[in-house]
N, C-alpha and C positions, 0 to 999 in steps of 0.2 A: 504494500500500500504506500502512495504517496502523500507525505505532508508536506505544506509550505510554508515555514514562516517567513516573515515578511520584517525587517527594521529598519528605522528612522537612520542608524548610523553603522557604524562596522563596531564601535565601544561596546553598542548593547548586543550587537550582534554575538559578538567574544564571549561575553559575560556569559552571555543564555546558556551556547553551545559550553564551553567549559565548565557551567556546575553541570550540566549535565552528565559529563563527560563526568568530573568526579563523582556523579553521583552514581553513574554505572559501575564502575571502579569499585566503590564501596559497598553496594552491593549484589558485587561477585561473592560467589562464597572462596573459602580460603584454599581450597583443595581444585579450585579449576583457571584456569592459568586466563589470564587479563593481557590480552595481546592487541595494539593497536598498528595499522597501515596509514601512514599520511603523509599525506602532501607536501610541497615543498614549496618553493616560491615565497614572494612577500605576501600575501593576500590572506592567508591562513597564520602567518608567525604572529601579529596581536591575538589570538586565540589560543597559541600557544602559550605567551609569555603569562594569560591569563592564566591557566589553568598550571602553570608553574607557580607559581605565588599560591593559588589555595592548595594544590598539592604539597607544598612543598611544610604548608603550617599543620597539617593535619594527615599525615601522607596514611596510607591507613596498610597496604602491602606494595609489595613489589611489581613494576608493572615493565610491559617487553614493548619494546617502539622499533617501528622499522620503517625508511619510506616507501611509497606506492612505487617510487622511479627515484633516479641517481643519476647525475650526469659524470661523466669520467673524469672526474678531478677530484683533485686534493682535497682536503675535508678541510682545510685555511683558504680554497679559494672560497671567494664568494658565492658563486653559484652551486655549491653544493650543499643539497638537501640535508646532510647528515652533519655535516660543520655546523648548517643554519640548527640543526634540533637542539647541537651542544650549545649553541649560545642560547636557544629563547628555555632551553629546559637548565639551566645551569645551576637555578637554585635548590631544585630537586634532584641533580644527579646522581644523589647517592641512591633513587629508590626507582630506578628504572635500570633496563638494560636495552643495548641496541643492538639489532640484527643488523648486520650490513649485506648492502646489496656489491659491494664492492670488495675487489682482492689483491695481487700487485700483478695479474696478468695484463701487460698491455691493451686490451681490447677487450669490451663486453663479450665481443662474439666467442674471443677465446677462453673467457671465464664462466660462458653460462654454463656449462655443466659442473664447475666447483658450487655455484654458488646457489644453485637449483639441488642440489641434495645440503646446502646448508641451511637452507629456509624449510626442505622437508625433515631436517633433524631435529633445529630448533625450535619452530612454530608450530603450533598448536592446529589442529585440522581444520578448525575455525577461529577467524580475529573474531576479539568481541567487536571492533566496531572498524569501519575505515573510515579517512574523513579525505575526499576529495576533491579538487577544485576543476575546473574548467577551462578551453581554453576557448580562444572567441571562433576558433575552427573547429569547436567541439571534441578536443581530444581527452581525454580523464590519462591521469600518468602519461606515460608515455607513449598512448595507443593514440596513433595518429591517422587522420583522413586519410584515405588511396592509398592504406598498407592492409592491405585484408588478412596477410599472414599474423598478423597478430592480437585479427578479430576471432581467432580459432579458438575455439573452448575446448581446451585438450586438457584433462585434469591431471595428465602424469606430467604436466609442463606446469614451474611456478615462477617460471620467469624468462623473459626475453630480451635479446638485443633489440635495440631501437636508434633510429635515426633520427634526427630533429629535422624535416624538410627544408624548412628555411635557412637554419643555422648549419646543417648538415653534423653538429655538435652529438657524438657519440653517446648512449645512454644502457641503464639497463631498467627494467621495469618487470614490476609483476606482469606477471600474465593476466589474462582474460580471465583465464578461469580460476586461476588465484584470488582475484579480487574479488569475485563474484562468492567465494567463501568466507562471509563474515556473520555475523548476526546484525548486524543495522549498520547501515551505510547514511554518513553525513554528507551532503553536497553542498561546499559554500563557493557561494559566485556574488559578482559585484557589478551594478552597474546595466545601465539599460543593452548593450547590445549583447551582453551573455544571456542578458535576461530572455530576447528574442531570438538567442540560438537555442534554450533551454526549453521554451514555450515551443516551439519549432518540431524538436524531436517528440515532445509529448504529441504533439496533433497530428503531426506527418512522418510519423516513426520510419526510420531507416536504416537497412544493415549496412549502409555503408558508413554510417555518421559513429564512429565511438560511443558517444554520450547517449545517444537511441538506440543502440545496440546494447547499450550495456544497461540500460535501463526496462528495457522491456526483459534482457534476461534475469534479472536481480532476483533470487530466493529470499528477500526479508524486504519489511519495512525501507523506504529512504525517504529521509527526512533532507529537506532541503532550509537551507538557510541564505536570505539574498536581502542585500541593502542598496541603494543607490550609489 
């Protein structure tokens, strides 16, 4: 099922999705493992930095963080997802651990099979939740327009090399059907023209579009959260 919420700014935005976020968190019970998939980029990091601050006062167990996608760089460059988590989660570090999508193999392509039996070692068969963002071509992680090989729902596959079209910038991302194993999925998007890529897929759903493809196949609840 689809929900929408709707806010005045991206503050309250944060606020909402992050107690929530702890509030799932909390209650988990102790014996079943609390595993989150998210996003990268600036758009999503105030929602993180939020939910490090009340994490981090009250943290209540251990939780496993990993991103949805990784671009091939150094975790001090700026563009990388996993650098950004250690800074916006910095005041909670002690009570999380991170899965990496990354290894020191020169190239995604030549790592995905180290690092597709590390995410089946490590994580859990289901995330409790993912939190993903959008892009204005409609791609979620790293599943991009006019790559159909990595609209394929292959559940023995938990991760893929990826190409960024425009930047041609090397990546690695869950998979399709990785992602589609979570128990509730958060969508945050900003701003009126996601909004009418978003509206777009709901009405004229498409298996070529990422965001309609992955939304029509979704096993749980997705909550959507979108501000101006």
């Amino acid at each position: 099922m689809l929900h929408f919420n709707e806010f005045a700014d991206f503050s309250s935005l944060s606020q909402k999705l992050a107690t929530q976020w702890l509030e799932l968190v909390n209650a988990t019970p102790a014996n079943s493992p609390s595993s989150f998939a998210l996003a990268g980029g600036t758009t999503p990091a105030p929602v993180y930095r939020t939910f490090d601050a009340l994490f981090a006062a009250a943290p209540s167990r251990r939780i496993q963080l990993l991103a949805t996608d990784e671009r091939w760089v150094e975790d001090a460059d700026p563009q990388s997802n996993e650098g950004l988590f250690r800074r916006c989660f910095e005041h909670s570090s002690g009570h999380w651990d991170l899965v990496s999508l990354k290894n020191t193999e020169p190239t995604p392509v030549s790592a995905v099979s180290d690092i597709n039996q590390r995410l089946t070692a490590q994580c859990p068969a289901k995330f409790s939740a993912i939190l993903l963002g959008m892009g204005a071509d409609g791609h979620v992680a790293s599943l991009f327009p006019n790559a159909p090989q990595l609209l394929v729902n292959d559940a023995s596959t938990a991760c893929v090399p990826a190409v960024n079209p425009q930047t041609l910038q090397e990546r690695m991302s869950l998979s399709f059907a990785r992602l589609l194993q979570t128990e509730r999925i958060w969508l945050v998007i900003t701003g009126a023209e996601k909004r009418a890529v978003f509206d777009q897929a709901i009405k004229q759903p498409s298996a070529t579009s990422p965001i309609s493809a992955f939304l029509a196949a979704a096993r749980c609840d997705v909550e959507v959260f979108w501000c101006p």
